[in-house]
Backbone as ProteinMPNN parsed JSONL, in Angstrom:
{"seq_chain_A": "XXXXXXXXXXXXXXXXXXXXXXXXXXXXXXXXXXXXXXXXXXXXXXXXXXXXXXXXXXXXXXXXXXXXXXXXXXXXXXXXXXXXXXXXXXXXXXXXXXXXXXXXXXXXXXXXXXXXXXXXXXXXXXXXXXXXXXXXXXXXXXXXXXXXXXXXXXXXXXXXXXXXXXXXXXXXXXXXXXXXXX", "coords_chain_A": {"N_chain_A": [[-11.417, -7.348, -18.628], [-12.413, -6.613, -15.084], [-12.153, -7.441, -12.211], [-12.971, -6.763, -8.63], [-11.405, -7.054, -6.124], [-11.385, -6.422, -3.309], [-12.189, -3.108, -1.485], [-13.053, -0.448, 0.374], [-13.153, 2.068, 3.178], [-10.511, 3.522, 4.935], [-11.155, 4.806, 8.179], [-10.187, 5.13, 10.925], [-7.142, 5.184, 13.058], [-4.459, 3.543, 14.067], [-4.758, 3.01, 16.931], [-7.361, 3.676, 17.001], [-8.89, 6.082, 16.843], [-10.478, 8.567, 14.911], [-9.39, 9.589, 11.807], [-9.965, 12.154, 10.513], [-10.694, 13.13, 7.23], [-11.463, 10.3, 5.138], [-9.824, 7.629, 3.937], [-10.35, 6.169, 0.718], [-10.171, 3.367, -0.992], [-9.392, 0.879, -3.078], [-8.937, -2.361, -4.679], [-7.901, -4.187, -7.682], [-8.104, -6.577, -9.841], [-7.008, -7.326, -13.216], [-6.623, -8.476, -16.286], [-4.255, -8.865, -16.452], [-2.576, -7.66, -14.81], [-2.589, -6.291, -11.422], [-4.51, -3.582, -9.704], [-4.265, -1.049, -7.525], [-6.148, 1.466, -5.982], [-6.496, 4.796, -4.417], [-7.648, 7.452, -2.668], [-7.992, 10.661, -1.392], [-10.549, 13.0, 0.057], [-8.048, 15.541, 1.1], [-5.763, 17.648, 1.563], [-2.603, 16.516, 0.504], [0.549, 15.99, 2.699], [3.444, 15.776, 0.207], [5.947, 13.931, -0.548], [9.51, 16.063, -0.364], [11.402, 15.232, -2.886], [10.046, 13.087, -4.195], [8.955, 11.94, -7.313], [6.533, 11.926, -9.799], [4.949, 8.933, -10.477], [7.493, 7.701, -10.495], [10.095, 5.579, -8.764], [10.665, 5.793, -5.436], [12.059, 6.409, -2.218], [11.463, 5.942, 1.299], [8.442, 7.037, 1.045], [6.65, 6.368, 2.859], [7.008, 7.991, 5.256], [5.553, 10.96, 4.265], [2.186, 11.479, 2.879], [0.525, 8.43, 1.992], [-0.508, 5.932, 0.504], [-1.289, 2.381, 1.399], [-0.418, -1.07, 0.146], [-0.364, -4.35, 1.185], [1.188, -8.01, 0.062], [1.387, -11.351, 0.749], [2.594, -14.41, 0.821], [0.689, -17.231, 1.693], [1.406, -18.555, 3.938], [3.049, -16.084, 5.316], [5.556, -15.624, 4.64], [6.983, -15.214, 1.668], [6.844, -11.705, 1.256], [5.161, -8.697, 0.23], [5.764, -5.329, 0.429], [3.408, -2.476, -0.889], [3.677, 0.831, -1.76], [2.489, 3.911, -2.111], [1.938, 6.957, -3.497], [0.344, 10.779, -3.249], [0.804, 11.605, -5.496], [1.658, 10.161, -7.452], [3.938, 8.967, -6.718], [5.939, 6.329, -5.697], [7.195, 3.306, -3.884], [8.486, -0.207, -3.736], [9.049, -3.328, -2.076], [10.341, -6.633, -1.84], [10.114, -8.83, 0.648], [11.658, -11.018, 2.85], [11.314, -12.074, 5.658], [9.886, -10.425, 8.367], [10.175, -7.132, 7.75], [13.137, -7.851, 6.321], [14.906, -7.149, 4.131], [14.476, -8.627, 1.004], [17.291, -10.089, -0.582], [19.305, -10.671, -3.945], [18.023, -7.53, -4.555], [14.977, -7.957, -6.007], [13.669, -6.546, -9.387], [11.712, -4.149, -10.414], [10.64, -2.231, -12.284], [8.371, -2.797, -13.61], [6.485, -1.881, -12.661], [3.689, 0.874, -12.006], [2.662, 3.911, -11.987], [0.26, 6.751, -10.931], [-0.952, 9.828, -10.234], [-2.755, 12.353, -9.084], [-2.94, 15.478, -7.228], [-5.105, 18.132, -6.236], [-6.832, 20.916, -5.068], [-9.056, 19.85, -3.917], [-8.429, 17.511, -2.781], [-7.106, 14.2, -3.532], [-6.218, 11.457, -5.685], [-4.828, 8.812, -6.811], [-3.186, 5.904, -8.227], [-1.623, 2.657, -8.83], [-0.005, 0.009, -10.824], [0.8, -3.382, -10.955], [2.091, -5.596, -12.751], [1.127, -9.043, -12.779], [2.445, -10.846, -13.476], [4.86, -10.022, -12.329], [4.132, -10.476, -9.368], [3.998, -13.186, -8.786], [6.559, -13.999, -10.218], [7.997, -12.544, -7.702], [7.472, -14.483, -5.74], [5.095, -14.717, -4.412], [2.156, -16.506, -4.594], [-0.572, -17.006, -6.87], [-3.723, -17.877, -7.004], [-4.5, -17.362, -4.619], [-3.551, -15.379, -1.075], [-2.2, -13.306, 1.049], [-3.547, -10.222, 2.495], [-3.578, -7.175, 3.214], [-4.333, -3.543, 3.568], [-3.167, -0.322, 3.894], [-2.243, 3.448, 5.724], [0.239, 5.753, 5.617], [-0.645, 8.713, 7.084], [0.509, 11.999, 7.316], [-0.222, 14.177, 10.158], [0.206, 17.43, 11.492], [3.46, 18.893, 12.192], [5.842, 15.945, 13.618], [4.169, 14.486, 14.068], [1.981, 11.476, 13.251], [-0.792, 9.32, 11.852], [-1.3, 6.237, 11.761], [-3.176, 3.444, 9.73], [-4.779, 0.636, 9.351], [-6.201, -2.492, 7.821], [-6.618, -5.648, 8.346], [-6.231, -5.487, 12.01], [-4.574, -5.889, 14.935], [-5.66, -3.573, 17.527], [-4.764, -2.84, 19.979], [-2.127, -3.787, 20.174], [1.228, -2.368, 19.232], [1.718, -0.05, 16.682], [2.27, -2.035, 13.819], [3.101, -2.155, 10.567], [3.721, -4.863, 9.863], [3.423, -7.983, 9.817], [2.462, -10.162, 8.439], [1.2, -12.805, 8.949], [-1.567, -11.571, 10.053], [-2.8, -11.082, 8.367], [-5.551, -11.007, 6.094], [-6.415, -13.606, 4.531], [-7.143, -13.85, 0.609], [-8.341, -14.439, -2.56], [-7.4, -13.357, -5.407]], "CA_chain_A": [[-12.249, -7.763, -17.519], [-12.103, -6.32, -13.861], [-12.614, -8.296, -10.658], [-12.905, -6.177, -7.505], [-10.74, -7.77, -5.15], [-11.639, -5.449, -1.884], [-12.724, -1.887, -1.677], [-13.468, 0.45, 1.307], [-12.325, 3.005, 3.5], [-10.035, 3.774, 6.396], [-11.38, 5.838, 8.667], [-9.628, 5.402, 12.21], [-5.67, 5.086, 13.472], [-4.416, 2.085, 14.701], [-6.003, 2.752, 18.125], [-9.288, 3.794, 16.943], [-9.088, 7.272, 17.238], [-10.781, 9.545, 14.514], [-8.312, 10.294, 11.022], [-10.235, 12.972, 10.137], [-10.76, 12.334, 5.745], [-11.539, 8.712, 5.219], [-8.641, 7.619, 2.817], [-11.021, 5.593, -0.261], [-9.285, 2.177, -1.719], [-9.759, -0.058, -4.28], [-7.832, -3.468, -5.113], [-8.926, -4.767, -8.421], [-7.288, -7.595, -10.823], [-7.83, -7.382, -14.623], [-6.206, -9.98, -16.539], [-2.451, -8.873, -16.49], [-2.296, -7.064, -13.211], [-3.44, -5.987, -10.199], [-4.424, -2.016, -9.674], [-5.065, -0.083, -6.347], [-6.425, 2.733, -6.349], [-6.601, 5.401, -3.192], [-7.999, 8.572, -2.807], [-8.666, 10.96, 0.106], [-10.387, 14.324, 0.422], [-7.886, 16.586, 2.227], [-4.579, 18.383, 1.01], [-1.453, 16.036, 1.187], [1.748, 16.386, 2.724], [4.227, 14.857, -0.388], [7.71, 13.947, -0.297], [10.024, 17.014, -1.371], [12.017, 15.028, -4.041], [9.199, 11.89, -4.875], [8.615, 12.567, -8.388], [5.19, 10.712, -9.887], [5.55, 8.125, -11.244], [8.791, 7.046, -9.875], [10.171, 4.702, -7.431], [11.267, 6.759, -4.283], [12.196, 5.853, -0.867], [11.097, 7.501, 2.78], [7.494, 8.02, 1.42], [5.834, 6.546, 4.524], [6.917, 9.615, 6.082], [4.677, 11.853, 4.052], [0.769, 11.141, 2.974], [1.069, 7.456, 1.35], [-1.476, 4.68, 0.617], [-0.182, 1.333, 0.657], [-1.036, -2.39, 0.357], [1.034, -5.586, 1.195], [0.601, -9.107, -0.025], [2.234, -12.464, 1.085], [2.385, -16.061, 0.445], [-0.119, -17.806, 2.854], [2.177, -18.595, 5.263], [3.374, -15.091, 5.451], [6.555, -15.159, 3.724], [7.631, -13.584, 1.096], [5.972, -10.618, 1.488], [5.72, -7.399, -0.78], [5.196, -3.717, 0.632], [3.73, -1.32, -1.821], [3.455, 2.316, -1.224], [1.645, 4.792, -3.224], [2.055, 8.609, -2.263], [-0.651, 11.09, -3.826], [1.379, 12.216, -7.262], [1.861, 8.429, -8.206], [5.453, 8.538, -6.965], [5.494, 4.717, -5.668], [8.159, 2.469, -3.647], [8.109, -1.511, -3.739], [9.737, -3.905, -1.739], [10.117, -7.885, -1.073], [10.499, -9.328, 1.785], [11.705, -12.577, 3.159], [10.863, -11.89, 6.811], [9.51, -9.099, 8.717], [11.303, -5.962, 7.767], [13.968, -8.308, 6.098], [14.2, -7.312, 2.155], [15.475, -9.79, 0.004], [18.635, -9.604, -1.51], [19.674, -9.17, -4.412], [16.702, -7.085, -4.547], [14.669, -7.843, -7.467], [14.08, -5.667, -10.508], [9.935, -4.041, -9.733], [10.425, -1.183, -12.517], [7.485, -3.1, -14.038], [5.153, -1.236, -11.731], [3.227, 1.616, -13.437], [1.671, 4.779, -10.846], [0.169, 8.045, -11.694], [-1.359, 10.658, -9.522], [-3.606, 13.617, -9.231], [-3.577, 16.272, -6.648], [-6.139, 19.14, -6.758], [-7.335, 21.798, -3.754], [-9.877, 18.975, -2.984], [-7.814, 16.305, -2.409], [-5.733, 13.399, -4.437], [-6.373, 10.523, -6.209], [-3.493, 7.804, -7.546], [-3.407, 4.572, -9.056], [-0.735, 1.889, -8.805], [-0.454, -0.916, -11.523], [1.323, -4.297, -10.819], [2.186, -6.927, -13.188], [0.605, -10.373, -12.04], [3.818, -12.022, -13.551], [5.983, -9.761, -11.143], [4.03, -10.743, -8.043], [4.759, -14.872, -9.226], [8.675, -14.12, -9.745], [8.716, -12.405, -6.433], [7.462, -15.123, -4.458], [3.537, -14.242, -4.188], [1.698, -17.376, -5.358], [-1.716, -17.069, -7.268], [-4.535, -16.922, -6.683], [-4.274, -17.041, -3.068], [-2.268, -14.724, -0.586], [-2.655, -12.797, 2.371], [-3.797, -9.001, 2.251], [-3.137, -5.865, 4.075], [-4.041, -1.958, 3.116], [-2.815, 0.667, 4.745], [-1.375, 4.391, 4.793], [0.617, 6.831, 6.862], [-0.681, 10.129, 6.929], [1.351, 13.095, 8.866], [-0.301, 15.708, 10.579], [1.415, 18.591, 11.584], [4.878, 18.079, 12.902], [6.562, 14.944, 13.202], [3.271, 12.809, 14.309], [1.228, 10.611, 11.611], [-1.864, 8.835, 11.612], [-0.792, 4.897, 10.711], [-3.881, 3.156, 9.647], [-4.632, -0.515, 8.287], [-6.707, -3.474, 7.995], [-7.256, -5.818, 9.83], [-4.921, -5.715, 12.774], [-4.607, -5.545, 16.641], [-5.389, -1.944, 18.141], [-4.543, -3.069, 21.484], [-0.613, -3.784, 20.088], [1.803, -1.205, 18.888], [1.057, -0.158, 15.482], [3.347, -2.971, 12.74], [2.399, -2.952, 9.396], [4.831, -6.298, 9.263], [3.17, -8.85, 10.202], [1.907, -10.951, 7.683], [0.142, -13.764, 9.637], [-2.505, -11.274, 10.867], [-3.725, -10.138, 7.327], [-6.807, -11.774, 5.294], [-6.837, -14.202, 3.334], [-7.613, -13.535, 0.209], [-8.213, -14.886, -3.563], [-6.523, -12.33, -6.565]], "C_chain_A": [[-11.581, -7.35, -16.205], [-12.485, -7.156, -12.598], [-12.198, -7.6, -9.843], [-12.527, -7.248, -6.077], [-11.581, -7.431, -3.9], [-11.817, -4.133, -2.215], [-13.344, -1.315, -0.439], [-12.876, 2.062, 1.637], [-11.802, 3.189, 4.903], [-10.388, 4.828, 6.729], [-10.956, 6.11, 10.273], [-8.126, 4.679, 11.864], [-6.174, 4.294, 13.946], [-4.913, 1.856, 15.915], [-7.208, 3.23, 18.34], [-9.515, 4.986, 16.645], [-9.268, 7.87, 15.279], [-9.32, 10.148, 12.983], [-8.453, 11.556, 10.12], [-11.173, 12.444, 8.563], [-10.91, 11.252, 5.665], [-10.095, 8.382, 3.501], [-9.906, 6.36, 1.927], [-9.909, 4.4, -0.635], [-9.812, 1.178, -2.464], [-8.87, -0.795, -4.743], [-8.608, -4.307, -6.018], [-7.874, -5.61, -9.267], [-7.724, -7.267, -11.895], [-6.442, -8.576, -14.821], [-4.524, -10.724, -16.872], [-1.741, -8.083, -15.314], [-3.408, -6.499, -11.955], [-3.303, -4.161, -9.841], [-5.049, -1.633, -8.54], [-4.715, 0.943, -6.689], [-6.618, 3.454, -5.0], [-7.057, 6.819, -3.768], [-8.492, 9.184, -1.4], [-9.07, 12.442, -0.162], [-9.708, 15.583, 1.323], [-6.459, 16.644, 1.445], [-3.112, 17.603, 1.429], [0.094, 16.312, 1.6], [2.75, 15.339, 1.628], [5.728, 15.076, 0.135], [8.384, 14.674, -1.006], [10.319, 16.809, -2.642], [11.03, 13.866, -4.81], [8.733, 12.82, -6.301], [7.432, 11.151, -9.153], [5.563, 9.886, -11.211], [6.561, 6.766, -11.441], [9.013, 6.503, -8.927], [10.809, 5.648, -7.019], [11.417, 6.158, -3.146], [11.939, 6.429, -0.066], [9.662, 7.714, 2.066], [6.787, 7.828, 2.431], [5.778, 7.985, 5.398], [5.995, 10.7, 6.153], [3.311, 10.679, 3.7], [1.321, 9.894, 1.76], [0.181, 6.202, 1.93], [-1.069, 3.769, 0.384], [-1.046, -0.017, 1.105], [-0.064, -3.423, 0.638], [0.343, -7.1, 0.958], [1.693, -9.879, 0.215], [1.944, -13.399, 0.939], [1.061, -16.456, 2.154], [0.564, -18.121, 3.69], [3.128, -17.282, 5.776], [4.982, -14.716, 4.77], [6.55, -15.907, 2.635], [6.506, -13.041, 1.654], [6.266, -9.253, 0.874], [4.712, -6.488, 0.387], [5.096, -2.816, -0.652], [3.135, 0.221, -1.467], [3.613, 3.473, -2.323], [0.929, 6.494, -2.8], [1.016, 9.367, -3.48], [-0.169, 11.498, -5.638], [1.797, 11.367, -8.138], [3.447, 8.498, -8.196], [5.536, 6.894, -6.071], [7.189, 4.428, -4.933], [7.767, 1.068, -3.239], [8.906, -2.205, -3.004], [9.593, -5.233, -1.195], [11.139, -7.876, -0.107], [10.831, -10.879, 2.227], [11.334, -12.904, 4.376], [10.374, -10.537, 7.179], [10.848, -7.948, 8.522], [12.664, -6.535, 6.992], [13.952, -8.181, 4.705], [14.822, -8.153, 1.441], [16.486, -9.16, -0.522], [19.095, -11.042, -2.138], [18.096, -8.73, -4.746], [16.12, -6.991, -5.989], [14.167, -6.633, -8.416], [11.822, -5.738, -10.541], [10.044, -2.985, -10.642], [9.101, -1.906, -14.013], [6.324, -2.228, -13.522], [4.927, 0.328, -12.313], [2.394, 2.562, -11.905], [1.211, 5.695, -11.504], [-0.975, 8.465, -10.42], [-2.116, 11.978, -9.796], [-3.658, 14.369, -7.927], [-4.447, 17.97, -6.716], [-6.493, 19.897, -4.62], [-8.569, 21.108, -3.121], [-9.373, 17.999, -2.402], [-6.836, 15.25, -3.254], [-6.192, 11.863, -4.882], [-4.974, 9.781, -6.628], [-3.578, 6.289, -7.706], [-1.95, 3.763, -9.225], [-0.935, 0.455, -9.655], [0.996, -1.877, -11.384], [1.038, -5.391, -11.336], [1.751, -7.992, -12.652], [2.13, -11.426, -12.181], [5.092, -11.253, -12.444], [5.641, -10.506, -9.959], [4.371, -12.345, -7.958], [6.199, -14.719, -9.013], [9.142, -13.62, -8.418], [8.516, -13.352, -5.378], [5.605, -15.208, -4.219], [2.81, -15.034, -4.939], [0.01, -16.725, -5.855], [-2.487, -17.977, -7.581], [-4.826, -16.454, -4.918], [-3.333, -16.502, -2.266], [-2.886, -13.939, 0.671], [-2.689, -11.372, 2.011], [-3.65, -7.921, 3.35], [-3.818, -4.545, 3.657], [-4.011, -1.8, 4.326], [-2.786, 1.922, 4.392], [-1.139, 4.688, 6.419], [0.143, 7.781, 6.461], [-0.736, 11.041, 7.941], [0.152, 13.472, 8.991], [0.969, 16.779, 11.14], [2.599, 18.197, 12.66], [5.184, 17.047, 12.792], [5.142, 13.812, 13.801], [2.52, 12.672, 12.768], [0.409, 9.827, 12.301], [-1.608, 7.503, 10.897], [-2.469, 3.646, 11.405], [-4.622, 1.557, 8.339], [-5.607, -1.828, 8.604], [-6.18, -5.213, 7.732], [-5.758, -5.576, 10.67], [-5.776, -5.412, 14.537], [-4.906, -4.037, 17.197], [-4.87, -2.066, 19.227], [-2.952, -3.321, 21.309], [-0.057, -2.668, 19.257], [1.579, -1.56, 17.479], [2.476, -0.744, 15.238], [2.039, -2.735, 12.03], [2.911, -4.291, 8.783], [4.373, -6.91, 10.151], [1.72, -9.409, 9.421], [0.741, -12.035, 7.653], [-1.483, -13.286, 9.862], [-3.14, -10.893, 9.655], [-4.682, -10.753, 6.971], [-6.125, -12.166, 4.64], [-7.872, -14.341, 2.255], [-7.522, -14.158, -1.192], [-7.673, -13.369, -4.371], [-7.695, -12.616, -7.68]], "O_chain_A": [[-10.388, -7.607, -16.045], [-13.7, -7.205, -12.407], [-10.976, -7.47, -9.9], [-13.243, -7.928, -5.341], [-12.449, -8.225, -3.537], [-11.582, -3.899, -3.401], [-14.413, -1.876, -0.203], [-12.397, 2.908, 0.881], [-12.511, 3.041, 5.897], [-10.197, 5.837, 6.05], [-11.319, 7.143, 10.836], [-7.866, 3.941, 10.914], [-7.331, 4.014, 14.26], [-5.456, 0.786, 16.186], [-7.923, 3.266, 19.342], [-10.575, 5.1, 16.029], [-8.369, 7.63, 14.474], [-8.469, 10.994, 13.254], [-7.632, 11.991, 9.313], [-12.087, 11.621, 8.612], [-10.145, 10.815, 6.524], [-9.818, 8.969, 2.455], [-10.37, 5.575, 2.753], [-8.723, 4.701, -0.501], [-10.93, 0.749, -2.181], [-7.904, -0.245, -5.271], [-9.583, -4.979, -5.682], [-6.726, -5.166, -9.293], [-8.88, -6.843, -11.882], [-5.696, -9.183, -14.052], [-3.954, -11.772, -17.176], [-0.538, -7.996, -15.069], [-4.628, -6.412, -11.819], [-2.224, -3.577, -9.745], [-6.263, -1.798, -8.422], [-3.749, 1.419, -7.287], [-6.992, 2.623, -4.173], [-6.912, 7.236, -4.917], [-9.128, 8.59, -0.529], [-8.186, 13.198, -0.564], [-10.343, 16.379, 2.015], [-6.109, 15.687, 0.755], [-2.511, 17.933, 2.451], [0.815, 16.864, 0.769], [2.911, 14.182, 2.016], [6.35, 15.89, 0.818], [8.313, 14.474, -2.218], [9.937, 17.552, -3.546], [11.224, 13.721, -6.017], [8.312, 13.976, -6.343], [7.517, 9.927, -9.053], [6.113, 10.051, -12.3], [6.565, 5.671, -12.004], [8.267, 6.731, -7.974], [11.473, 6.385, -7.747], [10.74, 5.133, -3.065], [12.031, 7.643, -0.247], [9.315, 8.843, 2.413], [6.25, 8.764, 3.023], [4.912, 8.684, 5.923], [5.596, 11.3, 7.152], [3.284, 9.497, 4.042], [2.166, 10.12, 0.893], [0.092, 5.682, 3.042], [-0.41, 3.684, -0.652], [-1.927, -0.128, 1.957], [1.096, -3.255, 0.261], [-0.733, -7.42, 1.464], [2.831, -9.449, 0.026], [0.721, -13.523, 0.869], [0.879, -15.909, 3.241], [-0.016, -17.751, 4.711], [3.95, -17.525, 6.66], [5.361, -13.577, 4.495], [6.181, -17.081, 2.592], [5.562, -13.537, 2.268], [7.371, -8.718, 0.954], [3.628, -6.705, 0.927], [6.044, -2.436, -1.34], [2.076, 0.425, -0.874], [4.528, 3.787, -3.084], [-0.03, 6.935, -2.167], [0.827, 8.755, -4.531], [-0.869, 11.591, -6.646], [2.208, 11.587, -9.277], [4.165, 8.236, -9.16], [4.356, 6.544, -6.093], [8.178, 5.079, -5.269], [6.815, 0.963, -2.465], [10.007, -1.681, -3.173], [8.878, -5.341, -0.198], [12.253, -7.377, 0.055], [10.128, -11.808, 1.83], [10.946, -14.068, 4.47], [10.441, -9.6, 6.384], [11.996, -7.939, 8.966], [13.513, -5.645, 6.957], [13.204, -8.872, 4.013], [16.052, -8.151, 1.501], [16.585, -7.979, -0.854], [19.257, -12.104, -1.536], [17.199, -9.489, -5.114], [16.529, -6.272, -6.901], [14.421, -5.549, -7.89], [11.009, -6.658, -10.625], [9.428, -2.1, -10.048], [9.091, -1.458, -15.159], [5.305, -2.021, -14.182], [5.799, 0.915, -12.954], [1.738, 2.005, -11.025], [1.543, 5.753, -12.688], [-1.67, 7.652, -9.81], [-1.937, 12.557, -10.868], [-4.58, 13.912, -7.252], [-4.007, 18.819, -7.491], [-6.37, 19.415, -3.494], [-9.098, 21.526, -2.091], [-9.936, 17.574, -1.393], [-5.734, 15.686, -3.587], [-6.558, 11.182, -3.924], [-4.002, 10.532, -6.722], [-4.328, 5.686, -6.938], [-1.1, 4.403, -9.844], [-1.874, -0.266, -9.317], [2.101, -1.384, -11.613], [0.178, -6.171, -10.926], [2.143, -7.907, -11.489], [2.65, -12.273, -11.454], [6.014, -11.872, -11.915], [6.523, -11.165, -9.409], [5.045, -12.71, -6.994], [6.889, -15.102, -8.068], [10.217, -13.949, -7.916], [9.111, -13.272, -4.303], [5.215, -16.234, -3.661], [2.6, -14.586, -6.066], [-0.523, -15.95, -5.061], [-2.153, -18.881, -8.347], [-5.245, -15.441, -4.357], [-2.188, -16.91, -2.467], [-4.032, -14.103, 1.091], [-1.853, -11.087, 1.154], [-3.652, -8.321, 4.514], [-3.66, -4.88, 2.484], [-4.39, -2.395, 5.335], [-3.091, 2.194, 3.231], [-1.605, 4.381, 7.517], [0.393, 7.983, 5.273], [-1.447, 11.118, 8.943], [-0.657, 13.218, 8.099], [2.2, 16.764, 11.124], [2.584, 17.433, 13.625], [4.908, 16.676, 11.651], [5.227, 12.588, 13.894], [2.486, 13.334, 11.73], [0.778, 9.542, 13.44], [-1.649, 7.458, 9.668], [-2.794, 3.242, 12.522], [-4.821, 1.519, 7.124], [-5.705, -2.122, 9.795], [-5.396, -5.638, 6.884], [-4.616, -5.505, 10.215], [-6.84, -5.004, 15.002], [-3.878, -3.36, 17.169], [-4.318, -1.01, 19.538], [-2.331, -3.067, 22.34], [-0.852, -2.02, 18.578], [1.349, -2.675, 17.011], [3.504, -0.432, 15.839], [0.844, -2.866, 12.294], [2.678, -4.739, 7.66], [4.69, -6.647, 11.311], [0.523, -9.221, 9.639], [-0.195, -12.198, 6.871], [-2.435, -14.066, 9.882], [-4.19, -10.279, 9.846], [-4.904, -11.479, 7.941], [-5.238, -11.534, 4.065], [-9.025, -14.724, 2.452], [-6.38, -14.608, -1.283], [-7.625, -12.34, -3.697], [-7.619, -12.11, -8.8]]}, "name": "protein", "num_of_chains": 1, "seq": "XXXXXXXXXXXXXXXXXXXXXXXXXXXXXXXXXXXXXXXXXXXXXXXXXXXXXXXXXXXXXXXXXXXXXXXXXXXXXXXXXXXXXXXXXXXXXXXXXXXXXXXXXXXXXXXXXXXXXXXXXXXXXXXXXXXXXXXXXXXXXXXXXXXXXXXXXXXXXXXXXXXXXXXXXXXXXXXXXXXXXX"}
């Protein structure tokens, strides 16, 4: 059984402006985890060494769809980030930007990827009993998507719901996300 958590698409940067591709998303529960799914029509920049599949670090940098959930009062808080070839990095939090330590053990998490000359699809699968041991009560929690995606040179396109446009783009800040059931 599937339950469709949320599902849309980003289609403007944090101050409104135009991201070109609409990045596709999908946050769905079945009955032992939770699976987003992303997809965008347009050719991504990946991370040289991210290999799919695998946890990696630095992919914000390159093209990378990501979601974050937190306790209702905003901490804990998990970042997950999901680059187009299903290479994947996870991380709790105890405060903004603050990762827990000792950092728990997330090689439960399951990605896989597709890119093609149209664009990229990938899929991220998360245990329900991980998001419990890290802190992330169920069924209720606070929600986020996001992604970065470069353009040419060192700028990027950082794009997420809901949030402030009028303040500098954070994707850390927990308080401001939806509340949401799992």
């Amino acid at each position: 059984m599937e339950r469709i958590i949320c599902e849309g698409e980003l289609t403007t940067e944090w101050s409104g402006g135009t991201i070109g591709a609409a990045l596709r998303y999908r946050l769905l529960r079945t009955e032992e985890a939770l699976v987003y799914r992303a997809a965008r029509a347009a050719t991504p920049a990946l991370h040289p060494t991210a290999q799919a599949g695998h946890f990696s670090a630095d992919l914000w940098r390159y093209h990378c769809a990501e979601f974050f959930l937190a306790a209702p009062g905003g901490t804990p808080y998990m970042e997950f980030n999901l680059a187009p070839n299903g290479a994947w990095w996870a991380c709790v939090f105890t405060a903004p930007r603050t990762a827990a330590e000792p950092v728990p053990d997330l090689s439960a998490i399951r990605a896989a990827g597709t890119v093609t000359a149209q664009g990229w699809a990938a899929e991220m699968q998360v245990p329900l009993s991980l998001l419990t041991a890290c802190g992330i009560p169920l069924p209720t929690c606070r929600l986020a998507i996001g992604a970065a995606l470069p353009q040419k040179g060192e700028a990027r396109w950082l794009t997420t719901t809901p949030h402030d446009c009028t303040a500098p783009a954070d994707f850390h800040t927990p308080a401001a996300w939806s509340l949401v059931n799992l």
